[in-house]
N, CA, C and O atoms as CSV, one atom per row, in Angstrom:
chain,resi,resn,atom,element,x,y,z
A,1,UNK,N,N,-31.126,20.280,14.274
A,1,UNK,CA,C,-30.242,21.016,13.418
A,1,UNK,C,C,-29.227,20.076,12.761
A,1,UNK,O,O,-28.951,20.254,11.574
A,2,UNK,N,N,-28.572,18.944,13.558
A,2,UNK,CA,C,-28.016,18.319,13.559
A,2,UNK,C,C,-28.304,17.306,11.474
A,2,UNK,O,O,-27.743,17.313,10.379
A,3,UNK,N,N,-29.571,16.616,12.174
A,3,UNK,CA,C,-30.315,16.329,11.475
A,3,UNK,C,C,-30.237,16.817,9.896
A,3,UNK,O,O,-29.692,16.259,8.942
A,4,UNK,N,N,-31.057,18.194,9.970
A,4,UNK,CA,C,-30.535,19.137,8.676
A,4,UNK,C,C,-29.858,19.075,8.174
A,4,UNK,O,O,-30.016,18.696,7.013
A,5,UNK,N,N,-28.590,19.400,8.663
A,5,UNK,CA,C,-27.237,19.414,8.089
A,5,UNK,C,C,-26.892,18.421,7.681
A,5,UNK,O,O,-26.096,18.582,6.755
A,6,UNK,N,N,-27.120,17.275,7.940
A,6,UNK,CA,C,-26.561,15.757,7.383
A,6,UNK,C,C,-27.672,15.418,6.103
A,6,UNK,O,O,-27.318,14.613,5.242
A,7,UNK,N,N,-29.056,16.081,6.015
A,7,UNK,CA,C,-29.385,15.693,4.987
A,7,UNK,C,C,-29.056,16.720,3.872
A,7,UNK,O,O,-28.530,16.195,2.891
A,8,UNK,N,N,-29.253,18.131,3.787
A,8,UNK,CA,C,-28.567,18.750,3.310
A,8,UNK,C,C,-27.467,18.447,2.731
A,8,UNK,O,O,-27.376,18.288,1.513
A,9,UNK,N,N,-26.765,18.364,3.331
A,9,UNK,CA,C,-24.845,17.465,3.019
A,9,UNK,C,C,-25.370,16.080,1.496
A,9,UNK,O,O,-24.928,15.907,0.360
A,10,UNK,N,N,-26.575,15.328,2.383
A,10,UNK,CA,C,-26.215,14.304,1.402
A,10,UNK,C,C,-26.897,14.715,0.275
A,10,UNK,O,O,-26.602,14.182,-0.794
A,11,UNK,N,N,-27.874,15.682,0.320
A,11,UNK,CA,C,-28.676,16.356,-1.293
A,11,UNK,C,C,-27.813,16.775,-2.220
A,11,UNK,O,O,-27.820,16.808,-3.450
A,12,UNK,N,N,-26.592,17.288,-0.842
A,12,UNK,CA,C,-25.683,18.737,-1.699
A,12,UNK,C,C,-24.695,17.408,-2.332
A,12,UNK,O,O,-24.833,17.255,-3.546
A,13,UNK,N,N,-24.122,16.837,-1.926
A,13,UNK,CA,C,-22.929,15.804,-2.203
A,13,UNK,C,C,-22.737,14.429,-2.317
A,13,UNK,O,O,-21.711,13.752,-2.258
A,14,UNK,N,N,-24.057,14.097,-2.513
A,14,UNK,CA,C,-24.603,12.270,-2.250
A,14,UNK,C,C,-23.658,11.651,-3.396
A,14,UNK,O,O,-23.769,10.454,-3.659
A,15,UNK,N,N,-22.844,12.356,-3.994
A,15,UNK,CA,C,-22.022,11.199,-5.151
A,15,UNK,C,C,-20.596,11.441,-4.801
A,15,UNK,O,O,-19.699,11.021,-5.533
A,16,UNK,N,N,-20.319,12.196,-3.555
A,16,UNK,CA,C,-18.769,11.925,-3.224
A,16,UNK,C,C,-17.852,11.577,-2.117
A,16,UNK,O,O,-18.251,10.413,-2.151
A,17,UNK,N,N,-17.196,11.559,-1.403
A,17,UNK,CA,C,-16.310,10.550,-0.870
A,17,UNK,C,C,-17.203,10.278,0.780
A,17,UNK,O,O,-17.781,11.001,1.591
A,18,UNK,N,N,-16.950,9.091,0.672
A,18,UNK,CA,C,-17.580,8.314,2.252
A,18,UNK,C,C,-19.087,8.454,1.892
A,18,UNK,O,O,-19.779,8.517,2.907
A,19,UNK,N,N,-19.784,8.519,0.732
A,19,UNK,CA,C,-20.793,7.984,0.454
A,19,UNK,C,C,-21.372,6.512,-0.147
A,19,UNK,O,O,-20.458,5.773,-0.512
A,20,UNK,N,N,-22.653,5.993,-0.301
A,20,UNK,CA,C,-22.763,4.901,-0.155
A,20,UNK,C,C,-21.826,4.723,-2.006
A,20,UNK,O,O,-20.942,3.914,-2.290
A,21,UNK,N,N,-22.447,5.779,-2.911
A,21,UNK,CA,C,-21.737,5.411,-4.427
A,21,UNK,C,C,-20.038,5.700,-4.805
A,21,UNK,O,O,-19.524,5.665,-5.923
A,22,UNK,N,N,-19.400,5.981,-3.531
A,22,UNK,CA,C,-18.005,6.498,-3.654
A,22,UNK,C,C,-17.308,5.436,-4.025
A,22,UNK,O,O,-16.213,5.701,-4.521
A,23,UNK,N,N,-17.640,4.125,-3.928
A,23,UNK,CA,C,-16.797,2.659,-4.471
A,23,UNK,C,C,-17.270,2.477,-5.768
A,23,UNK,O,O,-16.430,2.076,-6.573
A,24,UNK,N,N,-18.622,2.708,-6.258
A,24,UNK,CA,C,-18.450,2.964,-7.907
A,24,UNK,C,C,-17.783,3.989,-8.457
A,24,UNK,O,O,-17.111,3.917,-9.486
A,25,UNK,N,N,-17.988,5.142,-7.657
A,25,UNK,CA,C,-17.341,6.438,-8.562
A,25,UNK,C,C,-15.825,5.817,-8.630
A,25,UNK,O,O,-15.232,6.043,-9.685
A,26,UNK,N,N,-15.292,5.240,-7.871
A,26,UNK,CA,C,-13.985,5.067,-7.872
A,26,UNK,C,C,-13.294,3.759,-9.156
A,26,UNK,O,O,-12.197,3.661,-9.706
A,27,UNK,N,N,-14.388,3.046,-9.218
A,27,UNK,CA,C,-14.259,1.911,-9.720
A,27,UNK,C,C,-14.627,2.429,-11.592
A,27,UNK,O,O,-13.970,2.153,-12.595
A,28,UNK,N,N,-15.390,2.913,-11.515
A,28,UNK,CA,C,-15.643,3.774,-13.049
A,28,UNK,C,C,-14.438,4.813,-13.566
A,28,UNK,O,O,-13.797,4.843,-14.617
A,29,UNK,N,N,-14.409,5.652,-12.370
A,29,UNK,CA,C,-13.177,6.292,-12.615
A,29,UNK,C,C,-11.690,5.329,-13.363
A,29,UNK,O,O,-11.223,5.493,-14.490
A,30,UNK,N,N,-11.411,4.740,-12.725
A,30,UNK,CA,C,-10.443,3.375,-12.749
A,30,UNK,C,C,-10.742,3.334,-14.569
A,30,UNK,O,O,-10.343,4.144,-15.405
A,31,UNK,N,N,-11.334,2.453,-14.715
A,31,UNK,CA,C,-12.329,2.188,-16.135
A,31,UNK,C,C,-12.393,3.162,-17.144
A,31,UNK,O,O,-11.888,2.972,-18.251
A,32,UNK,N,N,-13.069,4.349,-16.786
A,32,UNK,CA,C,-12.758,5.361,-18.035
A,32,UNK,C,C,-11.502,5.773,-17.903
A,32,UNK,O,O,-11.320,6.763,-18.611
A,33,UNK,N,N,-10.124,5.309,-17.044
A,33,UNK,CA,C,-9.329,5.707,-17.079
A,33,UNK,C,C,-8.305,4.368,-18.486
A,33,UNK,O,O,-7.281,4.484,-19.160
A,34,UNK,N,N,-9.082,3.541,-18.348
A,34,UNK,CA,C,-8.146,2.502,-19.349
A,34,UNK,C,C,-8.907,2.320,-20.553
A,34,UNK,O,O,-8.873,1.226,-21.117
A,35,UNK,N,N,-9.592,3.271,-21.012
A,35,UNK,CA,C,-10.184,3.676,-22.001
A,35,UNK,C,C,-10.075,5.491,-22.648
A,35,UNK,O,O,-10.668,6.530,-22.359
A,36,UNK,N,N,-9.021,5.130,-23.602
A,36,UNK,CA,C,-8.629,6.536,-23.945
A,36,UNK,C,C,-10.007,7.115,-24.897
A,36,UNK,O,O,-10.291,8.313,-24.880
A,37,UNK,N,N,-10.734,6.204,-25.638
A,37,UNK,CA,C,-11.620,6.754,-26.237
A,37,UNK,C,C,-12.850,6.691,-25.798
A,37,UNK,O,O,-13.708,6.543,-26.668
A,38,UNK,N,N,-13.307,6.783,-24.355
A,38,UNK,CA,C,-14.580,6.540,-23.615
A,38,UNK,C,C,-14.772,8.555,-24.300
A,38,UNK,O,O,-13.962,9.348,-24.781
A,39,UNK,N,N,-16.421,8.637,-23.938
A,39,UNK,CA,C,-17.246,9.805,-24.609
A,39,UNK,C,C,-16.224,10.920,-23.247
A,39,UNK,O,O,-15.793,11.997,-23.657
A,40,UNK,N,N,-15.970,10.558,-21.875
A,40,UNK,CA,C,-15.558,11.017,-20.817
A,40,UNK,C,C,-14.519,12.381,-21.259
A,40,UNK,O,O,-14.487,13.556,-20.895
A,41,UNK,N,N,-13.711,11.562,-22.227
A,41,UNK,CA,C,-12.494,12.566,-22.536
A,41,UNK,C,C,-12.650,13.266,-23.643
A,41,UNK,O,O,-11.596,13.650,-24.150
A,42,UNK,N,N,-14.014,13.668,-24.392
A,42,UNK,CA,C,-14.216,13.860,-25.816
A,42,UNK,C,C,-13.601,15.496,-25.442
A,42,UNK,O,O,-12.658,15.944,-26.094
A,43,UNK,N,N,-14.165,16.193,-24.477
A,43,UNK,CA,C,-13.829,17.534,-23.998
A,43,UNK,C,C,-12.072,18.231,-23.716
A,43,UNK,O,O,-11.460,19.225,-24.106
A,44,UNK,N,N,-11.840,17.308,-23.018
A,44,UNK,CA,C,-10.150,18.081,-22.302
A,44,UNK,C,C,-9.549,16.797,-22.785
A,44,UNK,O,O,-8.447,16.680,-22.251
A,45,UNK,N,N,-9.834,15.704,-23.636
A,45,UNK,CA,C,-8.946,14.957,-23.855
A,45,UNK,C,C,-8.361,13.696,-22.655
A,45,UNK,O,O,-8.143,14.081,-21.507
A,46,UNK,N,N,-8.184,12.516,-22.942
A,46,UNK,CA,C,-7.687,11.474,-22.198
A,46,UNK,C,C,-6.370,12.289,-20.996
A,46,UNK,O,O,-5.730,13.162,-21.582
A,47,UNK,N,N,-6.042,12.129,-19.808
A,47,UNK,CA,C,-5.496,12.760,-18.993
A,47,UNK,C,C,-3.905,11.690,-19.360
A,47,UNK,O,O,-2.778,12.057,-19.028
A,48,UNK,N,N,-4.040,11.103,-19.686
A,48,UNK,CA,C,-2.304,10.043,-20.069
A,48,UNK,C,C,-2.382,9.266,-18.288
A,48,UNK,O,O,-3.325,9.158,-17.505
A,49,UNK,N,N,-1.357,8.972,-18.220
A,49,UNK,CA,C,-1.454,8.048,-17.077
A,49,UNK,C,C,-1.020,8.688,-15.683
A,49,UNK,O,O,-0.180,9.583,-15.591
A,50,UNK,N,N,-1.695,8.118,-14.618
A,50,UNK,CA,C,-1.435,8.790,-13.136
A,50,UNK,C,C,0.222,9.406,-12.561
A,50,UNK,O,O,1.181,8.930,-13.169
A,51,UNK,N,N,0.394,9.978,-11.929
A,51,UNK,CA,C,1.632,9.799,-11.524
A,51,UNK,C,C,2.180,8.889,-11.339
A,51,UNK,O,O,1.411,7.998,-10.979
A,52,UNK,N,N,3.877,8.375,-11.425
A,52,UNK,CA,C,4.129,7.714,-10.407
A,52,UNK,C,C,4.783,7.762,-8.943
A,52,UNK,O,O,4.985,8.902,-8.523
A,53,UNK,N,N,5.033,7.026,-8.360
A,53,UNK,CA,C,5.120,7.265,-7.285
A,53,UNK,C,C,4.423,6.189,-6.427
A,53,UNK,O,O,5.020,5.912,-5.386
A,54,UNK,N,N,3.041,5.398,-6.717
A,54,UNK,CA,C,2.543,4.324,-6.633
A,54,UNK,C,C,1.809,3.669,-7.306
A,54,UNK,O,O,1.148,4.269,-8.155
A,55,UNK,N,N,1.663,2.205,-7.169
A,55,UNK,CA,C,1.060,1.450,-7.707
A,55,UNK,C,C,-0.472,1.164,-7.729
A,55,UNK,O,O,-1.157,1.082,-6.709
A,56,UNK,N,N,-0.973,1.011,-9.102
A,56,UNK,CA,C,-2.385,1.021,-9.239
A,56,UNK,C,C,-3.480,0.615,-7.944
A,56,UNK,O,O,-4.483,1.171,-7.498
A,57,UNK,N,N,-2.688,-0.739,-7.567
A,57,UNK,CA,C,-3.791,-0.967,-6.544
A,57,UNK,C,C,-3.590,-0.049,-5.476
A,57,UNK,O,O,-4.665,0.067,-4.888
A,58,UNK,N,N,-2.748,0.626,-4.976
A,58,UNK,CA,C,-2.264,1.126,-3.405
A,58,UNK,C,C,-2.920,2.743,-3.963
A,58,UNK,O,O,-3.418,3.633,-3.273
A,59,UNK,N,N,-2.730,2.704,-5.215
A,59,UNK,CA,C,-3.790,4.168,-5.982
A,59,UNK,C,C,-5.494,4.240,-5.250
A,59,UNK,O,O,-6.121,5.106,-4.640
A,60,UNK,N,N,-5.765,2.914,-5.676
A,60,UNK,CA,C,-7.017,2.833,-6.110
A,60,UNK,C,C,-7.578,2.386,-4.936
A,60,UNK,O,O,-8.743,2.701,-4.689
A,61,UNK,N,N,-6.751,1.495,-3.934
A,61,UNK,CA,C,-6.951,1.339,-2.746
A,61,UNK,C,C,-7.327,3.126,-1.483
A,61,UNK,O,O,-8.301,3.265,-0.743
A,62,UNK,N,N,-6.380,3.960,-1.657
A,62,UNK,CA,C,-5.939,5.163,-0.798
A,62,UNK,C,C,-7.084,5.849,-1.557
A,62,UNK,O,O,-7.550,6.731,-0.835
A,63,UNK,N,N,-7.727,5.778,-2.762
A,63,UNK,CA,C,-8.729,6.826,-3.389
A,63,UNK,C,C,-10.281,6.295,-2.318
A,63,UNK,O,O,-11.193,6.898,-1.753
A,64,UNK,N,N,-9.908,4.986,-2.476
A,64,UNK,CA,C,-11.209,4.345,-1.739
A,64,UNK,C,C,-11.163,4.770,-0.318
A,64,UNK,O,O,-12.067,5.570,-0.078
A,65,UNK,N,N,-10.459,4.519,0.638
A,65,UNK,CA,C,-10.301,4.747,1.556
A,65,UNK,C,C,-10.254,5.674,2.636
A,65,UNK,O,O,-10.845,5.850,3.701
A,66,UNK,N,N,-9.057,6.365,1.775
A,66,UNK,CA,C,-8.262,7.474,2.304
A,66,UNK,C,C,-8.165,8.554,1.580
A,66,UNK,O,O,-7.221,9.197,2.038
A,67,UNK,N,N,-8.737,9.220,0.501
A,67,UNK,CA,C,-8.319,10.131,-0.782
A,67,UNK,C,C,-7.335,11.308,0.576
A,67,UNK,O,O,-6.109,11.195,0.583
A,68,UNK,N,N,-7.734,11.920,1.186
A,68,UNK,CA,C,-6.925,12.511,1.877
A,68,UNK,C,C,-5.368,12.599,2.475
A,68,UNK,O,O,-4.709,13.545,2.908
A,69,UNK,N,N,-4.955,10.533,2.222
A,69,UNK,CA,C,-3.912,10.467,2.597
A,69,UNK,C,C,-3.013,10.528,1.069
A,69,UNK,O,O,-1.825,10.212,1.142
A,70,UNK,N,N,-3.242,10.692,0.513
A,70,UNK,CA,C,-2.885,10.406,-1.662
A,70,UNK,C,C,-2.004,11.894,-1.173
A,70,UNK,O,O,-2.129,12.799,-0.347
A,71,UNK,N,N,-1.134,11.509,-2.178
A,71,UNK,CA,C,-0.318,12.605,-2.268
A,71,UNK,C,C,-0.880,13.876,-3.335
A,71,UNK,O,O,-1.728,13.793,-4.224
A,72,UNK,N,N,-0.324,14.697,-3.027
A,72,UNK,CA,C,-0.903,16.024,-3.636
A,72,UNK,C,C,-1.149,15.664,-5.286
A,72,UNK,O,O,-2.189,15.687,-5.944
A,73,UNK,N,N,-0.140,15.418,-5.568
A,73,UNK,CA,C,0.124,15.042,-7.456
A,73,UNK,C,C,-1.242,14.360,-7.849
A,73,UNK,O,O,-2.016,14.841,-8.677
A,74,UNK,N,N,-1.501,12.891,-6.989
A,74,UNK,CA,C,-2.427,12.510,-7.442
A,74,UNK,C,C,-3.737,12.855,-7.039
A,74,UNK,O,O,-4.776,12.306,-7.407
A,75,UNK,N,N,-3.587,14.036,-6.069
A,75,UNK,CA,C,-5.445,14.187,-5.999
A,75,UNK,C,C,-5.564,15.448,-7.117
A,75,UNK,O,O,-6.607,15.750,-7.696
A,76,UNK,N,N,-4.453,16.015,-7.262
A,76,UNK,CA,C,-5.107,16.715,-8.723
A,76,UNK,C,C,-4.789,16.200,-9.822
A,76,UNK,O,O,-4.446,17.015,-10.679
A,77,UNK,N,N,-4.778,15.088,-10.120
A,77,UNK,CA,C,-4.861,14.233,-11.351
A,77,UNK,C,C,-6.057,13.823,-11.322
A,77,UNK,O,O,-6.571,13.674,-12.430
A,78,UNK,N,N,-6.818,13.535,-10.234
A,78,UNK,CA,C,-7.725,13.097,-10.090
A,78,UNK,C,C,-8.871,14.190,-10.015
A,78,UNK,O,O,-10.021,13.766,-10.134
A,79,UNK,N,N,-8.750,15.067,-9.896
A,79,UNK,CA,C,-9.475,16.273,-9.916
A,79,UNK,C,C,-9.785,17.304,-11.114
A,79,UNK,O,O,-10.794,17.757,-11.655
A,80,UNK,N,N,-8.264,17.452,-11.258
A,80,UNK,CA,C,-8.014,18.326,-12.710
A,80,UNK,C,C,-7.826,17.564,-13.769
A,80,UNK,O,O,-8.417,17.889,-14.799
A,81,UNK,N,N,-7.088,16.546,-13.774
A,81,UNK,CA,C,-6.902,16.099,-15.289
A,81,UNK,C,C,-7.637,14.902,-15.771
A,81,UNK,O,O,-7.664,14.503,-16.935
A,82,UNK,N,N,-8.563,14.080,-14.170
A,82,UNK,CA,C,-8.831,13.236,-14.143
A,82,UNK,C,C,-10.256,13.221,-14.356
A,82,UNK,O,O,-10.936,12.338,-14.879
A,83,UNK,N,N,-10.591,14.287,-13.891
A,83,UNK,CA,C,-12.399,14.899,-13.906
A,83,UNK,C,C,-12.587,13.959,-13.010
A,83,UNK,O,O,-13.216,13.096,-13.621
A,84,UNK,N,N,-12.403,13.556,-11.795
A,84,UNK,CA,C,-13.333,12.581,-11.007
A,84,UNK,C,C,-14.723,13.319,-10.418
A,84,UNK,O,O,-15.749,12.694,-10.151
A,85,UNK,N,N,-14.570,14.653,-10.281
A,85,UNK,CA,C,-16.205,15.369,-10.053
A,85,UNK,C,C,-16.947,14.676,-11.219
A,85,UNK,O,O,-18.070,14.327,-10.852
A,86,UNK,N,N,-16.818,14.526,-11.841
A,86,UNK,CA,C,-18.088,14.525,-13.212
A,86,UNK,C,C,-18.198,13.206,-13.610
A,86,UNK,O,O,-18.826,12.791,-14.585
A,87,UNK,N,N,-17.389,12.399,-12.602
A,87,UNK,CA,C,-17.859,10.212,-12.740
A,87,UNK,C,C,-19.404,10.368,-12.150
A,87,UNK,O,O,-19.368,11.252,-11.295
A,88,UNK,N,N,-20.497,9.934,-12.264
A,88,UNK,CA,C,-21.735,10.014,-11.919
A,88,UNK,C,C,-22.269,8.561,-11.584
A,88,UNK,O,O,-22.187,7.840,-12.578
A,89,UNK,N,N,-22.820,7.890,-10.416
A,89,UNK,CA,C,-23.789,6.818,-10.731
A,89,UNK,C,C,-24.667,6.619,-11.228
A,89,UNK,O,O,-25.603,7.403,-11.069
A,90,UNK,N,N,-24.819,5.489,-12.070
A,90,UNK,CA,C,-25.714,5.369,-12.869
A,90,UNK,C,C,-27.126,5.145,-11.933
A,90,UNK,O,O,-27.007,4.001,-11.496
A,91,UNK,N,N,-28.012,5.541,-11.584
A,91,UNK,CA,C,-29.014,5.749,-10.296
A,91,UNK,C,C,-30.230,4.207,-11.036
A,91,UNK,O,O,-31.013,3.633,-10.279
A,92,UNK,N,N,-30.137,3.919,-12.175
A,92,UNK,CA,C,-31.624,3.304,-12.766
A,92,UNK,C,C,-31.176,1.311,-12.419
A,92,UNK,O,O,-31.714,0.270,-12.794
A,93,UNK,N,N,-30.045,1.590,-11.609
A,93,UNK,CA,C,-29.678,0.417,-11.131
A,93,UNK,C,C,-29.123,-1.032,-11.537
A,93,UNK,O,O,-29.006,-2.085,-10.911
A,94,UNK,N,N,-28.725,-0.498,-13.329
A,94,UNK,CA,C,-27.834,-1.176,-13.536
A,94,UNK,C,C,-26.530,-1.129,-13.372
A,94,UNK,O,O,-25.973,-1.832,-14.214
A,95,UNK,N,N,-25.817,-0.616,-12.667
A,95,UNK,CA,C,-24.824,-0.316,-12.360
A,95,UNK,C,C,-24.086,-0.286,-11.319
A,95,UNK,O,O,-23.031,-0.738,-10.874
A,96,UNK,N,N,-25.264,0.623,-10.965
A,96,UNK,CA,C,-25.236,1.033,-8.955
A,96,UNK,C,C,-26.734,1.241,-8.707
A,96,UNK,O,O,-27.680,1.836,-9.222
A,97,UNK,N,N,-26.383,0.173,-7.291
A,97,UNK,CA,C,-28.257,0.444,-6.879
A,97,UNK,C,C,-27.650,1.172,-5.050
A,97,UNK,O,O,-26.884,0.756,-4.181
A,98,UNK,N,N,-28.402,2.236,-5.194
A,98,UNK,CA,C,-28.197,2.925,-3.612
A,98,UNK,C,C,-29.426,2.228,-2.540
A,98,UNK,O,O,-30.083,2.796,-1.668
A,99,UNK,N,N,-29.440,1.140,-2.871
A,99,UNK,CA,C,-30.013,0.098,-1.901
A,99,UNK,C,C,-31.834,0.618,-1.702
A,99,UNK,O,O,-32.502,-0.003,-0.876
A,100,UNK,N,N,-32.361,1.531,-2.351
A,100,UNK,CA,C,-33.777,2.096,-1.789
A,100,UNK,C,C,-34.439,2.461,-3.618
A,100,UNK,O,O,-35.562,2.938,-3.784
């Protein structure tokens, strides 16, 4: 059962946090974030810049790591204004190879 559930999990969610592509999603994210005219924002528009409160790397560090320990502000910047659901790996392995 055990089993199941963990593959399940990774069918249902294989592109988000504590997965093997969660250091690209994070690292792209980053990227279409210093690009106001990437295709990303053609919809809701460029999100303007993160809160502050901390610094890029200790951002980008705690998203990698820890997204849980990020303060409220920035996980819905990162959610709502940031679209991080909809960063995708590129799977054909120029980009990101999931090792198989």
């Amino acid at each position: 059962m055990l089993m199941w559930l963990g593959l399940r999990g990774v069918l249902s969610v294989a592109d988000w946090w504590g997965t093997p592509a969660w250091p690209f999603i994070v690292d792209e994210f980053f990227r279409r974030l210093d690009d106001p005219d990437y295709e990303h924002w053609r919809t809701g528009g460029h999100p303007g810049p993160p809160p502050e409160g901390l610094a890029r790397d200790e951002f980008r560090e705690l998203l990698l790591s820890a997204p849980d320990e990020l303060p409220t502000e920035f996980v819905d910047f990162c959610i709502h204004r940031g679209a991080i659901g909809f960063v995708r790996p590129d799977r054909s392995g120029d980009s990101y190879d999931i090792g198989g």
